[in-house]
N, C-alpha and C positions, 0 to 999 in steps of 0.2 A: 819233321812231320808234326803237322797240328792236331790233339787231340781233345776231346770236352767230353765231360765229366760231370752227370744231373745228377741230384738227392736234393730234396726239402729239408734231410735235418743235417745241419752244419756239422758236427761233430763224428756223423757216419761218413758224409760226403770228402772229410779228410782224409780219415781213415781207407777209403776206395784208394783214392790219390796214389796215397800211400803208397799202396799193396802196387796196384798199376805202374806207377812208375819206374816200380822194380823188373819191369817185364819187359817195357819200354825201350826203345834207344838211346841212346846217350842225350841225343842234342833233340829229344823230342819234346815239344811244346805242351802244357799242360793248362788248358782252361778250366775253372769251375765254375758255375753256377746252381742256385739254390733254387730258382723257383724257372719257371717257362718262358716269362716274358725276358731273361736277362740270356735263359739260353739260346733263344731263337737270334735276338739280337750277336751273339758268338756266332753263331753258326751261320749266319749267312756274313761275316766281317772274316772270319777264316776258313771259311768252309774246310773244316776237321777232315781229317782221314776218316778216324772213328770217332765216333759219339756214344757213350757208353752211360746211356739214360734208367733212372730207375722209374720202375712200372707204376708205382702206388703214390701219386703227389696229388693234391691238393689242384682245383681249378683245373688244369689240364693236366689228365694221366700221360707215362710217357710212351703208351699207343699212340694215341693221337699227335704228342710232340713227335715221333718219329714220326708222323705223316708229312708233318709240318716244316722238319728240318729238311726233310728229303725234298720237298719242293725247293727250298731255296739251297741247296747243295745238295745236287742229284748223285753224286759218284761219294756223300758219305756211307762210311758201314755203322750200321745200328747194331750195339749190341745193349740188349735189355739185363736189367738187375735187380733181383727180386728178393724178398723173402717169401714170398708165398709161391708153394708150385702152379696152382691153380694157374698164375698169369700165362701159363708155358705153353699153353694149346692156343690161346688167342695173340699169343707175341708171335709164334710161327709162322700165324696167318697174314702177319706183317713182310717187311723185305729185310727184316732182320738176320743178320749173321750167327747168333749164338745169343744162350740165354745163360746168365750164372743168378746163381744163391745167393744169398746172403749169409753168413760172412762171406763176403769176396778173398781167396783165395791163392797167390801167384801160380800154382798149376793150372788152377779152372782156368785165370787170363790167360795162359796161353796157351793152351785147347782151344779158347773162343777167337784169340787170334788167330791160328792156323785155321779158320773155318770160313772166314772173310768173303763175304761172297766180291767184292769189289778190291782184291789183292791187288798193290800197288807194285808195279814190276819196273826197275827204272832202266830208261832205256839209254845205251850208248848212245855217246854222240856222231853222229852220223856224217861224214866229209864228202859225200858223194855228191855229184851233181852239185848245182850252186851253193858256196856256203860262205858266210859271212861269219871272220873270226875277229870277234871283242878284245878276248881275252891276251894279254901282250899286246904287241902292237895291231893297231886294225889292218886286217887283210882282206880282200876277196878272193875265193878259191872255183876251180871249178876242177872239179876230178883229181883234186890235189895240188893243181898247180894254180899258181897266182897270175888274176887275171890284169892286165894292162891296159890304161885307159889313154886314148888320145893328147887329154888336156892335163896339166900339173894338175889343176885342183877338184877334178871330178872325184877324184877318190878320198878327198877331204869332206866335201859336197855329200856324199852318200854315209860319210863316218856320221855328219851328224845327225843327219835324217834317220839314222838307223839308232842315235842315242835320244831321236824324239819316240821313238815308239810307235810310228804311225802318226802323231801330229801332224796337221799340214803348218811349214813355216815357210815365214813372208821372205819375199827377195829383199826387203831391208834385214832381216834379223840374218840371212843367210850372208848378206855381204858384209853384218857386222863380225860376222863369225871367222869368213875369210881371209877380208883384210883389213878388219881390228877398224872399222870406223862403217855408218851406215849410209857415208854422204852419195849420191847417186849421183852417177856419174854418165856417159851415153858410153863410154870404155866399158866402164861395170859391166852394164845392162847386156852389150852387146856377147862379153865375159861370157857372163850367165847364161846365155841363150846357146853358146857355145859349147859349155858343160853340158847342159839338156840333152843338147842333140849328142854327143859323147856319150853321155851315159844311158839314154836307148840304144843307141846303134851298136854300145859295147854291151849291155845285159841281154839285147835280142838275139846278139850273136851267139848266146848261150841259152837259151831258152827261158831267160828271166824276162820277156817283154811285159810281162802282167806285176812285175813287181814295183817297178817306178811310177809313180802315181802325181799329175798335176792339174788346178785349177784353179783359172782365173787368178795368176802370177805367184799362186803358191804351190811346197813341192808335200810329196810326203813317198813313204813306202806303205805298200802293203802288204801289213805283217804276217798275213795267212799264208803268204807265198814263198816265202822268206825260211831259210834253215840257216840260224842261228845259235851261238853258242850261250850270247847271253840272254837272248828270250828263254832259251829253254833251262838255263838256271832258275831263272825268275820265275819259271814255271814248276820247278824241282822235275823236270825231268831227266835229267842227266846229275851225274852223280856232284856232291858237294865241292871236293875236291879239283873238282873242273875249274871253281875259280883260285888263282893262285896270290890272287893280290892286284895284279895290273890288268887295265882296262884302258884300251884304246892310247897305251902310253905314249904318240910320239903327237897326240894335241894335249894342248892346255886347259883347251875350254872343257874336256872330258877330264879333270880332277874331280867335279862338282859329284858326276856321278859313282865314278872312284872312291868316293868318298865312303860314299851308303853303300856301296855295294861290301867294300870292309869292316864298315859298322855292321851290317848285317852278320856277316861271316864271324867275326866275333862277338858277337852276341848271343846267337844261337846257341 
C-alpha cells in the first residue's frame, strides 16, 4: 500500500514518518513531501491509500490540498494533522477520515486508521465464469475447468494479447511472436485468420464474445471484461502472495514481463 505524508517543516515531517510507519504494514510505501506543488505531483503518480496532510502550510493550506489530491485520486483517505484544534471544525467539513494533533502519536494513528471512510478490503480472487490464469503456466478457465481451443496456437495468441494489456498488436509483431520470424507469408496470413475465427467461436461459446477485440488487421482484449489474475495484482486487489514467482512459464517471450513482475515483488 502507497501512503504520503505533507508538512512544510522538514525536521517535523520526519518525525510524523516516523511515528506512522510504526502503525503501518510491513511492505507499505512511504512518500514525503514538504510543500503542495511536490505533493500533488505524488498523489496523482501513486494515488496513496492515505494521505496524511498537515493543515497549516504556506501557499496552499492542506484544506484546499485535500480538495486537490482528491480530484486527482478520488478513492484517497484524507487524514489531516494539526497543531491547533481550531482547524478540527473546518477539516470535518472536508471528506476527511480523521483529524490528529500534534505531536503525532502511534495510538491517535491508529484510531484515525480504523476510521477510514474509503477502507480498503482486498478481495479474493475470484475463478468463476471466465478467467484467465498468468500466474504458472497460462491457462483459460471457465468454472474451473480448462477451456480448449481448435487451433495449437490460439491459446499462445491470447497469452500474448493478454501480456499486452489491451494493446492493439500488429499481424507482423504477432507472427514474430509465433513463429520467431515476421516474414509474411499467404500460409501465415491464412494461419491467422484461422485462430481469429478459433478464438471467437471458442470465447462465445462461454460468454466472453465482448472480450476479443480487432481492427483493421490488429488484435487486442478488452481488459474490462476480462477476470484476471495478474491484472488484478497489478491492481493490488488480490492479495500479494497471489504471485509466486512465475508468470505465463511455458513462453519465452513472457520472461521480459517475469521479470518486473519479481523485481516488483522484491522490492516492496
Amino acid at each position: 500500500m502507497k501512503y504520503l505524508i505533507v508538512d512544510d517543516e522538514s525536521l517535523i515531517l520526519r518525525d510524523e514518518a516516523r511515528v506512522i510507519s510504526k502503525v503501518l504494514e510491513e511492505k507499505a510505501e512511504i512518500m514525503l513531501a514538504d510543500n503542495y506543488v511536490d505533493a500533488l505531483k505524488i498523489a496523482e503518480q501513486i494515488k496513496p491509500y492515505v494521505a496524511f496532510l498537515d493543515v497549516d502550510m504556506p501557499e496552499m493550506d492542506g484544506l484546499e490540498l485535500s480538495r486537490r489530491i482528491v480530484e486527482v485520486s478520488p478513492n484517497t483517505n484524507i487524514i489531516f494533522i494539526t497543531g491547533y484544534e481550531k482547524y478540527g471544525l473546518e477539516a470535518w467539513k472536508t471528506a476527511a477520515s480523521a483529524f490528529l494533533l500534534k505531536p503525532v502519536i502511534e495510538d491517535d494513528v491508529r484510531e484515525a486508521m480504523s476510521m477510514l471512510r474509503r477502507p480498503y478490503t482486498q478481495k479474493k480472487l475470484v475463478r468463476e465464469g471466465l478467467f484467465f490464469r498468468c500466474f504458472g503456466n497460462f491457462e483459460i478457465f471457465f468454472d474451473g475447468q480448462p477451456i480448449k481451443f481448435g487451433r495449437k496456437l490460439s491459446k499462445e495468441f491470447l497469452a500474448y494479447l493478454v501480456d499486452r494489456k489491451g494493446a492493439l498488436v500488429t499481424e507482423n509483431e504477432l507472427r514474430a511472436v509465433l513463429w520467431g520470424d515476421d516474414e509474411d507469408t499467404d500460409a501465415k496470413k491464412t494461419y491467422i485468420r484461422a485462430i481469429v475465427m478459433d478464438i471467437r467461436k471458442t470465447l462465445s461459446a462461454y460468454g466472453g464474445e465482448k472480450v476479443f477485440v480487432n481492427s483493421r488487421g490488429a488484435y487486442a482484449l478488452n481488459v474490462g471484461e476480462m477476470n484476471c489474475d495478474y491484472y488484478q495484482y497489478e491492481d493490488g486487489t488480490i492479495p500479494e502472495d497471489s504471485f509466486r514467482g512465475d508468470y505465463m512459464s511455458q513462453y519465452s517471450w513472457a520472461e521480459v514481463t517475469a521479470a518486473k513482475l519479481n523485481e516488483k515483488y522484491w522490492t516492496e
